[in-house]
N, C-alpha and C positions, 0 to 999 in steps of 0.2 A: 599451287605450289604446296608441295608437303612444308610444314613446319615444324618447330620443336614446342615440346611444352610451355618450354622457355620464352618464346615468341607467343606462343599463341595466347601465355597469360597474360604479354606486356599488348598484345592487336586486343583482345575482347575488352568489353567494357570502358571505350574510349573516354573520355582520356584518362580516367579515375586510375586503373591497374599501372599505366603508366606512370605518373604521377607518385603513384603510391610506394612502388617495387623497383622502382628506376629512381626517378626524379629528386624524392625524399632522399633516400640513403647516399644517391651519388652525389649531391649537394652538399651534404653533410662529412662526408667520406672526402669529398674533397678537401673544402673545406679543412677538415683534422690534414691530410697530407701537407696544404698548402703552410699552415700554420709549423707542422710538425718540422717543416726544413728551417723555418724561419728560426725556430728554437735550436733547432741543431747546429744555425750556422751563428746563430748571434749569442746563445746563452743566455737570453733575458728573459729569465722568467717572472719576474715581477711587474709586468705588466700587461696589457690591455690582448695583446694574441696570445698571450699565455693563459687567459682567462677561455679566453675563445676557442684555442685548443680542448681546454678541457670540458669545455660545456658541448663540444658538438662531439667529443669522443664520448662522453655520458649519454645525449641524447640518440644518438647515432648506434650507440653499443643496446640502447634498450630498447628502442625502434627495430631493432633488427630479431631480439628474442619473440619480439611479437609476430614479424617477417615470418623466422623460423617454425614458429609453432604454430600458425595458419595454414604454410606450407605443406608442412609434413602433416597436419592434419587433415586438408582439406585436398592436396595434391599426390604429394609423395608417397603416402599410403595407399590410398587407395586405387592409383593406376599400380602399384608395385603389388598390390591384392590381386586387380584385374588381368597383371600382366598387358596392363597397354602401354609399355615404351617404346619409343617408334629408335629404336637400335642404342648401341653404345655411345651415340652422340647427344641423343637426348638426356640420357644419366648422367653423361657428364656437363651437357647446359646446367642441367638442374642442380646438381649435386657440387659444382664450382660457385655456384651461386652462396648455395648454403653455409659450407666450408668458409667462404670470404666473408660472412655475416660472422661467422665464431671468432674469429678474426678480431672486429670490432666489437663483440659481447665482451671479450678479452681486456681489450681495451679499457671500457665499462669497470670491467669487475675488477681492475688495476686502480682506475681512477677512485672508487668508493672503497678503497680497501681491501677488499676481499679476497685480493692475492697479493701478493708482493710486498707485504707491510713490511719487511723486515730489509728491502733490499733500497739501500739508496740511489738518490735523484739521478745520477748520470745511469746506474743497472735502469731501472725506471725506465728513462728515456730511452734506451738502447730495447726494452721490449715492446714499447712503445710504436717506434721507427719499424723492428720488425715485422710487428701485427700488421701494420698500415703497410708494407711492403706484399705482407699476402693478400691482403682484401686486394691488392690492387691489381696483384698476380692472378689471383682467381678468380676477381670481378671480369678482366678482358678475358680470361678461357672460357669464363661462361658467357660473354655477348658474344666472341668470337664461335663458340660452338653452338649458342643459342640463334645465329645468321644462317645456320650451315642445314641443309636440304636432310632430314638426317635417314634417308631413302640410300644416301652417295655409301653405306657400307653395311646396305642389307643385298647389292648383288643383284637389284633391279634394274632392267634398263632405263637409260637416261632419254627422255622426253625430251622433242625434237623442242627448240625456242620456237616460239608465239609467231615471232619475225624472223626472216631469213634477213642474215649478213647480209650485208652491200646491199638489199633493197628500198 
């Protein structure tokens, strides 16, 4: 079966790439979503998920700069040199992927500072809630198109199944 990028770097190097580019950040990305409602619906930010909130959006936002710049170094350049993307399904596995990491680098660079100083706790929160709403948006378009044959809109024909129906 054809595959995407996107697939083929979560299949090689069993189980380590998965683990790594999945497992990690979707743990973690959870994790911030999970916590992120809880703040949103109780307001309690002086305690123990509000701690945890923030330390898995720091960890998770700088996990992901390192994500990004392997990536693009080691992948996204240089099939984009070679011209070997296997159609617009694969640039967008890949590239929803990315997207939803900056996402969380966002996050990150909210949480240390580095943006938003000036805006208070509830503006905060509400970019917060946002960021976390994209990673989430653009984490499922990229599993969702990182699953997908990405052969189905280069206009080849489709190859008969392995097994025939009803046998």
């Amino acid at each position: 079966m054809n595959m995407t990028h996107y697939m083929e770097l979560l299949a090689v190097n069993q189980p380590w790439n998965l683990l790594l580019f999945m497992g990690v950040p979707v743990v973690l990305a959870e994790t911030l979503a999970i916590t992120e409602l809880y703040l949103l619906f109780t307001r309690q930010f002086n305690g123990v998920v509000h701690i945890i909130n923030r330390l898995a959006g720091l960890v998770v936002g700088i996990y992901f700069i390192g994500v990004i710049v392997y990536l693009l170094k080691n992948a996204v350049i240089p099939i984009t040199l070679a011209g070997e993307w296997r159609t617009v399904i694969d640039v967008i596995a890949v590239g929803s992927y990315l997207i939803g990491g900056l996402a969380l680098v966002y996050i990150a660079a909210q949480e240390l500072g580095l943006v938003n100083r000036r805006r208070d706790r509830e503006s905060k929160l509400k970019v917060h809630a946002i960021c976390v709403a994209l990673f989430l948006v653009f984490g499922h378009i990229a599993m969702i198109a990182g699953m997908l044959d990405p052969t189905l809109l280069s206009g080849a024909q489709v190859a008969e199944p392995a097994m025939p129906h009803g046998h």
